[in-house]
matplotlib code that plots the C-alpha trace (Angstrom):
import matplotlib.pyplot as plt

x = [10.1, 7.0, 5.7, 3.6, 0.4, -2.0, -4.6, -3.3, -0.3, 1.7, 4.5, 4.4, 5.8, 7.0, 8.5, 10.6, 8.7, 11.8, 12.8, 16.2, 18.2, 21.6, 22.3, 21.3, 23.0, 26.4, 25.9, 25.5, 28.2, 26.8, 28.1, 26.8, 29.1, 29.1, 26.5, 29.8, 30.4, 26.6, 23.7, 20.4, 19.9, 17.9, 14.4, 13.3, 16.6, 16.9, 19.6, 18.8, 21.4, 21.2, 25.0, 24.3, 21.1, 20.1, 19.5, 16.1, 15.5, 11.9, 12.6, 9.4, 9.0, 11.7, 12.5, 14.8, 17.2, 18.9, 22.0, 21.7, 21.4, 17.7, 16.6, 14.1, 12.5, 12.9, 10.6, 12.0, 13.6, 16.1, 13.8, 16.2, 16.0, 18.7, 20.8, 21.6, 23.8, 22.8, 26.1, 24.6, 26.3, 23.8, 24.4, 21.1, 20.9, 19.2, 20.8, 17.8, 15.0, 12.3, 12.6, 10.9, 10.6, 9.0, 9.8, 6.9, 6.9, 9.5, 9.4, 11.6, 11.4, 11.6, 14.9, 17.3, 16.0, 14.1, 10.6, 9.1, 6.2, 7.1, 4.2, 5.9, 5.1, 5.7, 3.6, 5.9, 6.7, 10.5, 13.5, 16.8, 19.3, 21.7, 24.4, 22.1, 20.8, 17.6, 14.6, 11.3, 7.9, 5.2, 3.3, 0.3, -1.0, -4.2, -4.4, -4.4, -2.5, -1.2, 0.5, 1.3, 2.6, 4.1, 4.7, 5.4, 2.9, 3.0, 3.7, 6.5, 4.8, 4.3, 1.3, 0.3, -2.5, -3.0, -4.6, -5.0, -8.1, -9.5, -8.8, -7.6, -5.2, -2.2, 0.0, 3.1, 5.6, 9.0, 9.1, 7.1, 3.6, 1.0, -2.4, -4.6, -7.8, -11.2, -13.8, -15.1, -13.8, -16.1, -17.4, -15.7, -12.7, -9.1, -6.9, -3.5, -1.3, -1.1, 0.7, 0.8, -1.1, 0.7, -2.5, -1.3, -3.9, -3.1, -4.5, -5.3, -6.4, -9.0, -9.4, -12.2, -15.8, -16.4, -13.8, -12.8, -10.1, -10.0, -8.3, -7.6, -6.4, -3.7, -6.8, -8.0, -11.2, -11.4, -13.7, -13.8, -14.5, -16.2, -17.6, -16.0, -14.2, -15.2, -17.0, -14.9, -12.1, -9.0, -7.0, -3.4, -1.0, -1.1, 1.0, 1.2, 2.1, 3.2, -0.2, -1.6, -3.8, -3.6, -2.9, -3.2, -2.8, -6.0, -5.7, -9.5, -11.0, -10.1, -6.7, -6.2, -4.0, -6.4, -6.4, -8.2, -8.5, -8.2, -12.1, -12.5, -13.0, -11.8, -10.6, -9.2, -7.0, -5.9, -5.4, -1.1, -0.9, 0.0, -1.9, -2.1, -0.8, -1.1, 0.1, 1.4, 3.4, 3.2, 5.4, 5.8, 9.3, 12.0, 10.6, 7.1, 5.1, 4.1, 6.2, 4.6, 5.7, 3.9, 4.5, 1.9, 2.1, 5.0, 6.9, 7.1, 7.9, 5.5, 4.9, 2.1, 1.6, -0.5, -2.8, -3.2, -0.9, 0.9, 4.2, 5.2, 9.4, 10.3, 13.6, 16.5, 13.7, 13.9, 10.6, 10.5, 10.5, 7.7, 8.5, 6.4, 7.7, 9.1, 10.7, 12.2, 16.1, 18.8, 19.8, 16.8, 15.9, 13.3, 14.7, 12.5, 12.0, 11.8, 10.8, 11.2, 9.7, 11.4, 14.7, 15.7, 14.9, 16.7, 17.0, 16.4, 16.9, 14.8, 15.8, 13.6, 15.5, 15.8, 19.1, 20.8, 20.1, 23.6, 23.5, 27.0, 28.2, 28.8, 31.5, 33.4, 34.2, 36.3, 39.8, 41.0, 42.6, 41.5, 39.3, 37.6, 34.1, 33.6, 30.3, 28.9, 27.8, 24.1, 24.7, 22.4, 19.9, 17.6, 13.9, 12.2, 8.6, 8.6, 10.1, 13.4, 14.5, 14.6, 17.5, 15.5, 13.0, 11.6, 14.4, 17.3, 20.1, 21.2, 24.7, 27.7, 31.4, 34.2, 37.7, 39.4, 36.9, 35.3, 32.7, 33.1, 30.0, 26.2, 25.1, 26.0, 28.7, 31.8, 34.4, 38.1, 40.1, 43.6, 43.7, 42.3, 45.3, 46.6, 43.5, 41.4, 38.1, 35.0, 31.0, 28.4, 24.9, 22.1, 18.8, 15.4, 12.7, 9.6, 7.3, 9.9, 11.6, 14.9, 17.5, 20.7, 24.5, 27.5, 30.3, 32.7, 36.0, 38.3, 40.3, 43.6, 42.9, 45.8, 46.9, 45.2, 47.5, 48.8, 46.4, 48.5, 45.4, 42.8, 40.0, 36.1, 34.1, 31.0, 28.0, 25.5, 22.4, 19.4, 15.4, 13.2, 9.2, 8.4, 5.2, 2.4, -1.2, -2.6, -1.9, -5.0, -5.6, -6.7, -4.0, -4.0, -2.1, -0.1, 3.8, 5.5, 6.8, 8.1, 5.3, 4.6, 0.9, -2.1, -4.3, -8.1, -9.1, -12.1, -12.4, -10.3, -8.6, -6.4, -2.7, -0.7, 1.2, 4.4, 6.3, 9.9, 12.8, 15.8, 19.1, 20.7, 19.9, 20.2, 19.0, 15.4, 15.1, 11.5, 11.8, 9.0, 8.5, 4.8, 3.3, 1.6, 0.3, 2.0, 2.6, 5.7, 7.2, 11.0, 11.6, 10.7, 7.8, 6.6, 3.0, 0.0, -0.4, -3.4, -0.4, 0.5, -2.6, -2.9, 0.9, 1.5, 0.5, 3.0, 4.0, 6.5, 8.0, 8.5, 10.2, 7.9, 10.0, 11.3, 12.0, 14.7, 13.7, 15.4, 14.9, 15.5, 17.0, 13.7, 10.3, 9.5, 6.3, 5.9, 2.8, 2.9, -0.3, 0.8, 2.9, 7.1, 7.1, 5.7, 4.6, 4.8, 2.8, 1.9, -1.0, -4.0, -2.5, -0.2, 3.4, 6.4, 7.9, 11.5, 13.0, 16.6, 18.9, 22.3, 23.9, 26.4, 29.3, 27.9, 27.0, 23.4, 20.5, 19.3, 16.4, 12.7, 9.8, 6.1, 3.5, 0.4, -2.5, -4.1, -7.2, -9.5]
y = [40.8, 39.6, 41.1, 39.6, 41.5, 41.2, 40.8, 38.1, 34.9, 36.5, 34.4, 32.2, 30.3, 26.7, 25.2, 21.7, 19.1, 16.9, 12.4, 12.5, 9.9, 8.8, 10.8, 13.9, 13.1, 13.3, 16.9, 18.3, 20.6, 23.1, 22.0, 24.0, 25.6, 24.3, 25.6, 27.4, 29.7, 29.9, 32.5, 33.0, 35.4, 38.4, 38.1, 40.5, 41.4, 41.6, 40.9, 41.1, 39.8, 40.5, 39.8, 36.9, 37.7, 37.6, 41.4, 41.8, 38.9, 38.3, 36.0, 33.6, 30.7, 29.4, 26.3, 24.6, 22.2, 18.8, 20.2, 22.8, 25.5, 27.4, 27.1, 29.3, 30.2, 32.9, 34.2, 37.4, 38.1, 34.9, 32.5, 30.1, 28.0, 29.7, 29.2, 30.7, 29.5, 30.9, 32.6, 34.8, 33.5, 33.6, 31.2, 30.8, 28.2, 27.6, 24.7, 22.0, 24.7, 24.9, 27.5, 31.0, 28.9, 30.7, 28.7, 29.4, 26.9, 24.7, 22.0, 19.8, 16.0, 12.5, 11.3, 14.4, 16.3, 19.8, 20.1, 23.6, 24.5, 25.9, 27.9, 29.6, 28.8, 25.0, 24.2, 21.8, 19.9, 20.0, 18.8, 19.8, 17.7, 19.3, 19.6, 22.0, 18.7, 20.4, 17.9, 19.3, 16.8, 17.8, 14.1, 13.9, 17.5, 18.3, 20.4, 24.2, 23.2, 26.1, 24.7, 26.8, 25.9, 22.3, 20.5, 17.0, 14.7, 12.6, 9.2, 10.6, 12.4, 15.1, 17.8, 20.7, 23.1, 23.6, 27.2, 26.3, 25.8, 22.7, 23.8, 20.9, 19.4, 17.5, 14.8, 13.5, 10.5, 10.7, 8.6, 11.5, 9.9, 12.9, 12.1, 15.2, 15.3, 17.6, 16.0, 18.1, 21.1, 24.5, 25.6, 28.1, 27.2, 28.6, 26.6, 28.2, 27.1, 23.7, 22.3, 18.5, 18.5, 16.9, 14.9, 12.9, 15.1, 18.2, 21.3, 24.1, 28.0, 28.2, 32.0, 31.0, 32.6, 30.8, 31.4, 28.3, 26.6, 22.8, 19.5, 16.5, 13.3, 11.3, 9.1, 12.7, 13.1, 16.7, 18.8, 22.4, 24.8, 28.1, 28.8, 31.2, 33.1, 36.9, 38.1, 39.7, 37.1, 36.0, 33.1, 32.9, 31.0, 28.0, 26.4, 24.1, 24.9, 23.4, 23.2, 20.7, 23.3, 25.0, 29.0, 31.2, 34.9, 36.5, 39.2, 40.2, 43.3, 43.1, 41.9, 38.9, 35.9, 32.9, 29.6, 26.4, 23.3, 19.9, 19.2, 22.8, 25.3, 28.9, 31.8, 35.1, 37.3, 41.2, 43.2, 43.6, 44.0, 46.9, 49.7, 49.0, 45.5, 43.1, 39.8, 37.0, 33.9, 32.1, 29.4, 28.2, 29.4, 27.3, 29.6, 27.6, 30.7, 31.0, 33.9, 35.8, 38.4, 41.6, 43.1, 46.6, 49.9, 49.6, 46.2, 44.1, 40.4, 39.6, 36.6, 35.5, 33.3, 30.0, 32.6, 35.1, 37.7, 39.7, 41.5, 43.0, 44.0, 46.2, 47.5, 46.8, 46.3, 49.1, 51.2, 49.7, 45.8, 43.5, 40.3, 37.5, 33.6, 32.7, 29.4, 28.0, 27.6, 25.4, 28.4, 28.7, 31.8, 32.4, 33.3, 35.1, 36.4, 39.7, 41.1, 44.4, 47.1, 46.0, 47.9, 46.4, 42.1, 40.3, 37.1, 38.4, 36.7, 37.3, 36.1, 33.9, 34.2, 30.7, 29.0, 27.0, 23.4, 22.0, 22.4, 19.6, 17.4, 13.6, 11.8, 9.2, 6.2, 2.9, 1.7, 3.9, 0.2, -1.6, -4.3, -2.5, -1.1, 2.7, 4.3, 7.3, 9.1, 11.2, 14.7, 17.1, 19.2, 22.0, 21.6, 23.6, 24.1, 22.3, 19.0, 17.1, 16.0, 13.0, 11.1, 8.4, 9.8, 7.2, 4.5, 6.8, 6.1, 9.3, 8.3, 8.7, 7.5, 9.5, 8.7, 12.1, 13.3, 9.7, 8.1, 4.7, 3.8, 4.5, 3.7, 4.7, 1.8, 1.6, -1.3, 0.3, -2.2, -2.6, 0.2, 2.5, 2.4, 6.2, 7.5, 10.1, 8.9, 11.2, 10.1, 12.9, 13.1, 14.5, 15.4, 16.9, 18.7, 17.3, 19.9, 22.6, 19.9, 21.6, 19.4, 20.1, 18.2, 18.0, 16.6, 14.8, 15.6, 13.1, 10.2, 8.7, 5.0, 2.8, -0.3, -3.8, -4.7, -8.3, -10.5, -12.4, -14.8, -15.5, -12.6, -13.6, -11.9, -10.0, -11.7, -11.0, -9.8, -12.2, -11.0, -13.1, -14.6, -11.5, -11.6, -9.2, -8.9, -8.3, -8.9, -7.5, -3.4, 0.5, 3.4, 5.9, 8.9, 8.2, 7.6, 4.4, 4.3, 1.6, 1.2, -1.4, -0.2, -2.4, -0.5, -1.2, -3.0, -3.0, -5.5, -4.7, -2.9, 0.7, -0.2, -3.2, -3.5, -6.0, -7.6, -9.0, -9.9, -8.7, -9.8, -6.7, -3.1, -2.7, -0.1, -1.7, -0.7, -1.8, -2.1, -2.3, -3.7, -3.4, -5.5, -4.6, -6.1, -5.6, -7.4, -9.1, -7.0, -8.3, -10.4, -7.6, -7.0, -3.6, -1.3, -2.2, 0.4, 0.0, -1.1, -4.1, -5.2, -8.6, -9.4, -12.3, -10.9, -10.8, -9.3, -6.3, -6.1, -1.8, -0.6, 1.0, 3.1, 2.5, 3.6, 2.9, 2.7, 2.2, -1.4, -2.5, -5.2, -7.9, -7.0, -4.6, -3.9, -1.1, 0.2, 0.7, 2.4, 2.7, 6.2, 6.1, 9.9, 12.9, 13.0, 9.5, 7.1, 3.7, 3.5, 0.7, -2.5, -5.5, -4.9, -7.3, -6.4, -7.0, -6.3, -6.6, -5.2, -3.5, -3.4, -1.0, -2.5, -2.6, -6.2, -6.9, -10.2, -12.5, -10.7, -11.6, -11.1, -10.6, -9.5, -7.5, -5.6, -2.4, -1.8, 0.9]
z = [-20.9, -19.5, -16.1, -13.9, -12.8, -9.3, -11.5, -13.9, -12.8, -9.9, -8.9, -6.2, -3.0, -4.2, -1.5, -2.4, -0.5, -0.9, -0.8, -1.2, -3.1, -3.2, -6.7, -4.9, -1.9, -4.0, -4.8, -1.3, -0.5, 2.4, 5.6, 8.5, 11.0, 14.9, 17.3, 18.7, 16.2, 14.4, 15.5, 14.6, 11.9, 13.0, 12.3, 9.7, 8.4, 4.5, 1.9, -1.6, -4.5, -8.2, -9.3, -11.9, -13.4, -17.5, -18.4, -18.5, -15.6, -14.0, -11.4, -10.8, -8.5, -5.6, -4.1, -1.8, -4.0, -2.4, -2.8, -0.7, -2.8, -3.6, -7.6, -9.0, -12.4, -14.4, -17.2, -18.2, -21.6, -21.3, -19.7, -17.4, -14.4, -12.0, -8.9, -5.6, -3.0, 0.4, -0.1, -2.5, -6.0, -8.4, -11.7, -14.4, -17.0, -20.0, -22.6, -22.8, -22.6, -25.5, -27.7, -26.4, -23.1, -20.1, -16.9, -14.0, -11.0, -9.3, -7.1, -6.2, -7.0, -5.3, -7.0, -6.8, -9.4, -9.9, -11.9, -13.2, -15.7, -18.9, -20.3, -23.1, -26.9, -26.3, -23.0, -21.3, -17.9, -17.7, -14.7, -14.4, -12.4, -9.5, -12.7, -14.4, -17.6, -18.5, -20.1, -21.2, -21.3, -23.7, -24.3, -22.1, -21.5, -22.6, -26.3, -24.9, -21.8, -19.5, -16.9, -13.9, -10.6, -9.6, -6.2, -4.8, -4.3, -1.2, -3.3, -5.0, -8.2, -8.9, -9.2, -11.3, -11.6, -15.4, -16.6, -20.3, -22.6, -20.2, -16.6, -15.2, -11.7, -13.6, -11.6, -13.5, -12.4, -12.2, -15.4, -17.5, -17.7, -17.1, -16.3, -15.9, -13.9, -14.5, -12.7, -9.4, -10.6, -9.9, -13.4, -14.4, -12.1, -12.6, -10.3, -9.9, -6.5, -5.1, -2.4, -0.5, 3.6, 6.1, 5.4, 2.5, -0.1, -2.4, -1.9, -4.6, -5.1, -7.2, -8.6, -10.8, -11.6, -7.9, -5.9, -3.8, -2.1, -3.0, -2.7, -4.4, -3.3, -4.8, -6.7, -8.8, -6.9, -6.4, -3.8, -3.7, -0.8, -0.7, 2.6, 5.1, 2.1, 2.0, -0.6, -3.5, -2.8, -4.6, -3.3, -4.6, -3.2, -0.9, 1.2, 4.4, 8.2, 11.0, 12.7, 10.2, 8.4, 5.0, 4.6, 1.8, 0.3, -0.6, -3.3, -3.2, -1.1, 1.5, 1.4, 3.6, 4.8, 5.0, 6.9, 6.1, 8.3, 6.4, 6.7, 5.4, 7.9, 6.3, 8.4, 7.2, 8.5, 7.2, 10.5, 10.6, 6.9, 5.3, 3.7, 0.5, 1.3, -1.7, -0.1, -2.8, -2.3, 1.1, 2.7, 6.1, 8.2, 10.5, 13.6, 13.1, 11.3, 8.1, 5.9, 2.9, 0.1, 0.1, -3.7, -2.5, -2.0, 0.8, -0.3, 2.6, 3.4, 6.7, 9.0, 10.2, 13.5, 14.3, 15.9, 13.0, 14.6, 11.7, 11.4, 7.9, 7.3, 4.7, 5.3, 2.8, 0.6, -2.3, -3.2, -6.5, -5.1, -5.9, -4.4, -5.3, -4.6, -1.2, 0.6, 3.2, 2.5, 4.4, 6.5, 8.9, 6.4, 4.0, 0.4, -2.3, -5.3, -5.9, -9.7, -8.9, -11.5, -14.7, -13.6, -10.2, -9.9, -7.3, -5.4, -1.6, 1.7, 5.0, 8.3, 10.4, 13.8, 13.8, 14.8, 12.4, 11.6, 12.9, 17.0, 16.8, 13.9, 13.6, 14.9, 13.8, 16.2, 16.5, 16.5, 13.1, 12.1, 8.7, 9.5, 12.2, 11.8, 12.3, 13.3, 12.2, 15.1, 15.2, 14.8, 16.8, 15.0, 15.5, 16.1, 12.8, 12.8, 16.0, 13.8, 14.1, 10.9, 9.1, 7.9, 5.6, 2.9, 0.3, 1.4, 1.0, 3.7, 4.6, 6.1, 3.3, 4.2, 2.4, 2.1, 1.0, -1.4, -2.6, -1.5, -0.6, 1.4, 2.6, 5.6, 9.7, 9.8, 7.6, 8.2, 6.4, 4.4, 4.2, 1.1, 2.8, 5.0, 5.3, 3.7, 5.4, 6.5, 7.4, 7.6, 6.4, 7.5, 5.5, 6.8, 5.5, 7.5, 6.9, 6.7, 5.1, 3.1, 3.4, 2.7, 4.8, 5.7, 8.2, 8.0, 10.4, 11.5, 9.1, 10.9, 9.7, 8.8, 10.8, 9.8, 11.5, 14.6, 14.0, 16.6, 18.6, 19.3, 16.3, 16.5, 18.1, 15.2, 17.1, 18.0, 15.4, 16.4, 16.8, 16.5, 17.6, 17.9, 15.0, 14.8, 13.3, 14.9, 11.9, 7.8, 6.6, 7.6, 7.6, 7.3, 9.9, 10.5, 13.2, 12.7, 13.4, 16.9, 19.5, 21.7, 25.2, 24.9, 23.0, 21.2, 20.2, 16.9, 14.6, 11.8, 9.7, 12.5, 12.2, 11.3, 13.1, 15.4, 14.1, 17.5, 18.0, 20.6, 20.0, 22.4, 22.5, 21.9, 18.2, 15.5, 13.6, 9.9, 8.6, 4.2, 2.4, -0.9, -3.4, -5.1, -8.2, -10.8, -14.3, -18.1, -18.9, -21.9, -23.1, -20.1, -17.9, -15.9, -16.3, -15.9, -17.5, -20.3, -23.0, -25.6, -23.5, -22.0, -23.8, -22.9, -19.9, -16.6, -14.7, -10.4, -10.0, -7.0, -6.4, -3.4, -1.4, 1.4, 4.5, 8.2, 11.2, 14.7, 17.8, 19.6, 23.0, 24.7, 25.1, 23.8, 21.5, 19.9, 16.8, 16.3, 12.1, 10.6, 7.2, 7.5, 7.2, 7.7, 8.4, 4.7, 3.3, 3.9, 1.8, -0.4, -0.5, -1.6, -1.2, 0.7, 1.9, 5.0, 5.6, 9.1, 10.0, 12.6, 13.5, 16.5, 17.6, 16.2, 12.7, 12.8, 10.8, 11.8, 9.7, 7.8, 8.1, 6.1, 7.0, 4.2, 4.7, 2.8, 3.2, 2.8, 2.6]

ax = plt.figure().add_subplot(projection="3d")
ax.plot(x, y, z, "-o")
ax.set_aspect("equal")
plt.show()
């Protein structure tokens, strides 16, 4: 079995940084209980499981999964990819891993998937689906690749720090293509975690000859930063908080929790931790702090404020623990992994004291009769890390309509027809915390579908909403940072101005979903239009239309103007280039406009 070592790959905090799709929407089972019945868990209390594990089991890396369950790798004597409900049931799988396989990180994906780092004899970036179908990539890394940890990129791919013979940050698409990038790298660099900003750019440890914390943005171009790092330091793992800035376990002298701004400003912090303290894997908490694993002399998991303030728990943590990974799960807690000392590995969970993510489920309303349209009402959630979440990620619709245990629709409006009759009908809403990317569900109470009454007069369909004089101020414009809201206000411009602000009537109160659509260039190959690659370069160029994402607002009745500056969430937003706009809108009674279109570019 291979053991990790603070001097050598430690495992670390992957937290899933999560767009959900409809194929992972279909494995969510965890519904939360009512706010009624549901507590906070108490902060610092800790539950560790083992029940399930290979003999001889080194558990790695964690994640969140979007089906409500939290995935990690393990690289002991049977390397698998493994499951934990937050109940506790532990399941690890293996069919569809290389031979002598040794999974490290795990992320998880923009389409429903999971993605780890295999670093055993065949270096490989692999997936595995909710169902447990395992694939393994090998074509693009570098010869003497080692790849280590793995995280979502804000544009959907994702990123890798690679440890091999070229030291190198690696990005793969959901498709497989890797691209790895060198350029801007410290010589003699050793990058090991990386993790996506709420800025839109990757950040990275660098444990290296010069020790460094850098970042690269979604184009490869990669800056490294030194200053404000003490002396015999040795940054580890790296993750995101609430705040907006970076933080990080040093494992230098002394030991230390460090914070970076995004223009670069490092501050460490050590007084809190234990004695003997060796602080690995880092990951921000529902209560707003950041959480970390503490594998020293007294095993700990601590938390660590906005301010600096530390706190370090340790019971129900055995003397032989070495917990390394940590993240964020759909419970409010933080789950770990804890490799023990060769005799004792376990999968452990921490609470946050953070209430759970249901405060009051949807509802279902309308008549109950075929023929009539049924809403999905909002359910109430918890603020996490001071965020509400989101139910759109990437385009995904996160309203599902069941009828017994089929699915029969997307979307918040579901019209029954006349087989439904006598069926029981329920909505389910999933969400996803930006920052923490936990993916969660509830469930409605289930309604009896009635039979149409016979009208004794013939039925006025409803009115279907009307928008208006849409307008854009601008087609040609810079991304900024701030999210897309409904706004009376005009804002300044510079040539090319900062975002646009896109302007329409509507005639009744209605629900605004803004679809975007890419342009891109590509070469027609078999009557399709796909990417330019150097094999098809001389075929007919050709446009590909890509969906792009998309967002849902709230309209009134009149004016409404949206200030847009390029951003659909909290960690998406569209990149330089050509887009199609299509607006249309829903009233309350399910009813959708007439679409319209307005195209734009971005530019830098």
């Amino acid at each position: 079995m291979t053991t990790r070592t603070f001097t050598a790959d430690v495992g670390r905090s992957t937290w899933a940084r999560r767009p959900l799709t409809l194929a992972a929407s279909l494995a969510i089972a965890a519904v939360l209980a009512c706010a009624g019945t549901a507590v906070a868990a108490t902060t610092g209390a800790i539950t560790e499981f083992s029940a399930g594990l290979n003999k001889g089991s080194a558990p790695s890396a964690i994640a969140a999964g979007p089906d409500g369950n939290l995935w990690f790798t393990d690289e002991g004597k049977t390397g698998a990819i493994g499951r934990i409900t937050p109940a506790g049931a532990i399941i690890e799988l293996s069919a569809g891993l290389n031979s002598e396989s040794q999974p490290y990180g795990i992320a998880a994906g923009p389409e429903g998937d999971l993605w780890f780092t295999d670093r055993g004899t065949t270096k490989a970036i692999g997936r595995i689906t909710p169902s447990g179908a395992i694939t393994e990539l090998t074509a693009g890394l570098d010869e003497g690749s080692r790849p280590l940890e793995i995280t979502l990129g804000p544009e959907g791919d994702l990123w890798f720090t690679d440890g091999g013979t070229t030291k190198a940050i690696g990005r793969i698409t959901p498709s497989g293509a890797i691209t790895e990038f060198t350029a801007g790298l410290d010589e003699g660099a050793e990058p090991y975690d990386i993790t996506a900003s709420t800025e839109g750019d990757l950040w990275f440890t660098d444990r290296g000859s010069t020790k460094a914390i850098g970042r690269i943005t979604p184009s490869g171009a990669i800056t490294e930063f030194t200053a404000g790092l003490d002396q015999h330091t040795a940054p580890w793992d790296i993750a995101a908080g609430p705040e907006g800035n970076l933080w990080f376990t040093d494992l230098g002298a002394p030991k230390a929790i460090g914070r970076i701004t995004p223009s670069g400003t490092i501050t460490e912090f050590s007084t809190g931790l234990n004695t003997g303290s060796v602080p690995v894997g880092i990951a921000p908490g529902a209560d707003g702090n950041m959480w970390f694993t503490d594998s020293g002399k007294t095993p700990a998991i601590g938390q660590i404020t906005p301010a600096g303030a530390i706190t370090e728990f340790s019971a129900g943590l055995e003397a032989s623990s070495a917990p390394v990974s940590i993240a964020p799960g759909p419970d409010g807690d933080l789950w770990f992994a804890d490799q023990g000392s060769g005799t004792s590995p376990a999968i452990g969970q921490i609470g946050a004291g953070a209430a759970p993510a249901l405060v009051s489920p949807p509802a279902v309303s309308g008549n109950d009769q075929a023929g009539g349209a049924q809403l999905c009402g909002d359910a109430a959630w918890s603020s996490w890390a001071s965020l509400q979440p989101s139910t759109s990620l990437f385009g995904f619709d996160g309203y599902r309509w069941l009828l017994g245990a089929s699915e029969v629709a997307v979307g918040q409006s579901y019209t029954p027809a006349a087989a439904d009759v006598g069926g029981q009908l329920s909505c389910q809403v999933t969400v996803s915390y930006p920052l923490l990317d936990v993916t969660t569900s509830a469930a409605s109470a289930p309604v009896t579908i009635l039979a149409a009454a016979r009208p004794a007069t013939p039925l006025t369909p409803p009115p279907v909403p009307v928008l208006s004089r849409v307008h854009q101020s601008a087609d040609r414009w810079r991304a900024g940072a701030k999210l897309a809201r409904i706004s009376a206000s005009k804002r300044k411009r510079s040539t090319p101005p900062v975002g646009t602000t896109v302007s329409f009537t509507a005639d009744e109160p209605v629900s605004v979903r803004f679809s975007f659509t890419r342009l891109l260039s590509g070469r027609a190959v078999a009557n399709k239009c796909v990417a330019l690659t150097s094999k098809n370069a001389r075929h007919r160029a050709c446009r590909r239309v890509l969906a792009a994402g998309a967002l849902t607002l709230a309209a009134r009745t009149g004016s409404n103007s949206v200030v847009f500056q390029g951003r659909i969430s909290a960690h998406k937003r569209l990149a330089v280039g050509r887009y199609t706009l299509t607006i249309t809108a829903t009233n309350t009674a399910g009813v959708r406009s007439t679409a319209h279109s307005l195209s734009f570019t971005i530019v830098k």
